[in-house]
N, C-alpha and C positions, 0 to 999 in steps of 0.2 A: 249696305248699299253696294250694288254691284253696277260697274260701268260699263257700257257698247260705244267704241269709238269706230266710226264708221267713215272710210274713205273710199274715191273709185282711182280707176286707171283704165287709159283708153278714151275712145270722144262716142257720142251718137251721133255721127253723121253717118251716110249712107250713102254719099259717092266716092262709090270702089275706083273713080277712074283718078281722082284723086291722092299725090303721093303718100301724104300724111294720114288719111282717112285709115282706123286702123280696123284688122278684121274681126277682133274680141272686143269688148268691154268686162269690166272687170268689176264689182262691189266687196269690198272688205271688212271683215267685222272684227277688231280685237276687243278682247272682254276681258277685265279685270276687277279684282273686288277692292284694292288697293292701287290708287294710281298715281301716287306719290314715286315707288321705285322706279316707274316708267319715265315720269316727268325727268328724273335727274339723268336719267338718261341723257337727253338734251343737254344739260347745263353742264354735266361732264365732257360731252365733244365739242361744246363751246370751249370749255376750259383747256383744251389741247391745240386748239386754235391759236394761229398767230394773231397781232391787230389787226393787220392787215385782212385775213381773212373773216375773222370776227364784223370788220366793217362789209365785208364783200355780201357777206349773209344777210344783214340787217336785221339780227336775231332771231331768224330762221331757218331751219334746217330742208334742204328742200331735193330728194332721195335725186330727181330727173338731171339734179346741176351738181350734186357732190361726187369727189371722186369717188372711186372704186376701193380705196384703203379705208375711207370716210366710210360708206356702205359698210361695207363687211363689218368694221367695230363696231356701229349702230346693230346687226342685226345678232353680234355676238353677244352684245351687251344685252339684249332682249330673251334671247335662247337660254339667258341666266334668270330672267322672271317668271313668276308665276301668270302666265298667259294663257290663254287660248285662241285659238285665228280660227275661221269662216270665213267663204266665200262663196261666190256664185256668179259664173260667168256666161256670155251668151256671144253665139254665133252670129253675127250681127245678118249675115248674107241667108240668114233661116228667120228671121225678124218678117212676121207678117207687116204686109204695107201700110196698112192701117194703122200699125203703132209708129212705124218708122214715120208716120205724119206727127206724130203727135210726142216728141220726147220726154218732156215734161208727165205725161200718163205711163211712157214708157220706164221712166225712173223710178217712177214712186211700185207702180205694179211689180218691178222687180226687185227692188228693195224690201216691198213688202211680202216679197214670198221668202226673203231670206231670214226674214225677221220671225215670220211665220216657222219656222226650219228650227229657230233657235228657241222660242218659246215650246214650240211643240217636244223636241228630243230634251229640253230640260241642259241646255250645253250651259246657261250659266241659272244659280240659283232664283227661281220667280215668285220665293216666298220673301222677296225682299224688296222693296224700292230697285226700281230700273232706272239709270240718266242713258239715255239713247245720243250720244253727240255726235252729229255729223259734219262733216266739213262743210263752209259754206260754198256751194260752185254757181249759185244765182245770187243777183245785187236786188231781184224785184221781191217787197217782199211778200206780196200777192203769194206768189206762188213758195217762198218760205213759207208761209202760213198754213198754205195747202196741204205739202209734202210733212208738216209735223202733225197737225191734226189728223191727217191721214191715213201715218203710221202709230198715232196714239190711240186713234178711236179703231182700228183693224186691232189692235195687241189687246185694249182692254175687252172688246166686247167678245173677241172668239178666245180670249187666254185666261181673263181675269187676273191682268198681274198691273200691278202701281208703276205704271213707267211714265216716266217724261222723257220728249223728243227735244233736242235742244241743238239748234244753227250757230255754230261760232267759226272763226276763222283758224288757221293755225296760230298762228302769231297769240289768239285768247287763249287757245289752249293746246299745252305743248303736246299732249298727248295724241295730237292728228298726224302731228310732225311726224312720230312712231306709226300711226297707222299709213300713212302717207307713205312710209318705207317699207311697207307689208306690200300696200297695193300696186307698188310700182315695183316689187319683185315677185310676183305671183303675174304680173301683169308680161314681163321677160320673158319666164317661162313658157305662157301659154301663147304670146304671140309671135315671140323671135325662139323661143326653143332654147331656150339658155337659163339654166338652175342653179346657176355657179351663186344667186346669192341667195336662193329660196331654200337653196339643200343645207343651208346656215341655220335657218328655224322649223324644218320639216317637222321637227315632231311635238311642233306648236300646235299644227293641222289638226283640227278634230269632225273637220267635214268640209269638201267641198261640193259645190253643185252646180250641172252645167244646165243650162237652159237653151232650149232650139239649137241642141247637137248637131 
């Protein structure tokens, strides 16, 4: 069994006049074949947690609210597993207007070209059952449905590999919480310019790719 946990970083909105509105977006892929070691991850920087903090979390690890000392042990403790990271990120202000209408097509199309990326180069073994788990970022589940059938039936038909797509939250599975920490340091990087936490798992990297440079 080999695992895709799959989270983003960044929003799709498209007014730049906007403080918050940011100028990348970001898709993350950690892939593991064993995700047990990942998992304790989590339950070890609980474990160095005070109560106090421990409550603050509500047993959640969440990279955009922890400190910086908190950060860095997460991404050290991971630079120690057998991983691999993918991404693919896009200029949001090169985004034809046609998609910038439609986010939801806009998500799944570029998701689905990342996934396409990874199936194709062979980044993790597809002679095996795939679980594809993405973080959940929609409540409707219309479009939950959509977005996993969409990336199941695009991988089986042009890849022919055994994958399931699957929508959980962090909190179901701790393993996002990890990817969650990928994509909101790769997300620093390429938006504010600052690698001080991404240069911690650099040579987890084994492809990035930019979309509408």
């Amino acid at each position: 069994m080999a695992y895709i946990f799959l989270d983003e970083s960044g929003d799709l909105g498209f007014d730049f006049s906007k403080k918050k509105t940011s100028q990348f977006f970001i898709i993350a892929c950690v892939f593991v074949e064993n995700k047990r070691p990942v998992e304790k991850i989590v339950k070890k920087v609980f474990s160095g947690f005070s109560k106090k903090e421990v409550k603050n979390h509500c047993g959640m690890l969440h990279f955009f609210k922890e400190k910086p000392t908190t950060r860095k042990r997460v991404l050290k403790m991971l630079n120690d597993k057998d991983i691999k990271i993918i991404y693919i990120y896009l200029n949001k202000k090169k985004v034809y207007t046609r998609l910038q209408n439609e986010k939801h097509v806009l998500y799944n199309y570029v998701t689905n070209i990342l996934l396409d990326r990874i199936c194709t180069n062979e980044i993790i073994p597809t002679d095996t059952p795939i679980r594809l788990i993405a973080s959940q970022r929609e409540t409707n589940r219309f479009l939950n449905d959509n977005f996993s059938q969409y990336l199941q039936s695009q991988a089986i038909n042009n890849h022919k590999v055994d994958i399931k797509v699957i929508i959980k939250t962090p909190r179901q599975e701790k393993c996002l919480q990890i990817a969650d920490a990928v994509s909101w340091s790769l997300f620093r990087e390429i938006e504010h310019n600052d690698n001080e936490y991404i240069n911690i798992i650099e040579n987890k990297i084994v492809e990035k790719n930019p979309l509408f440079p």
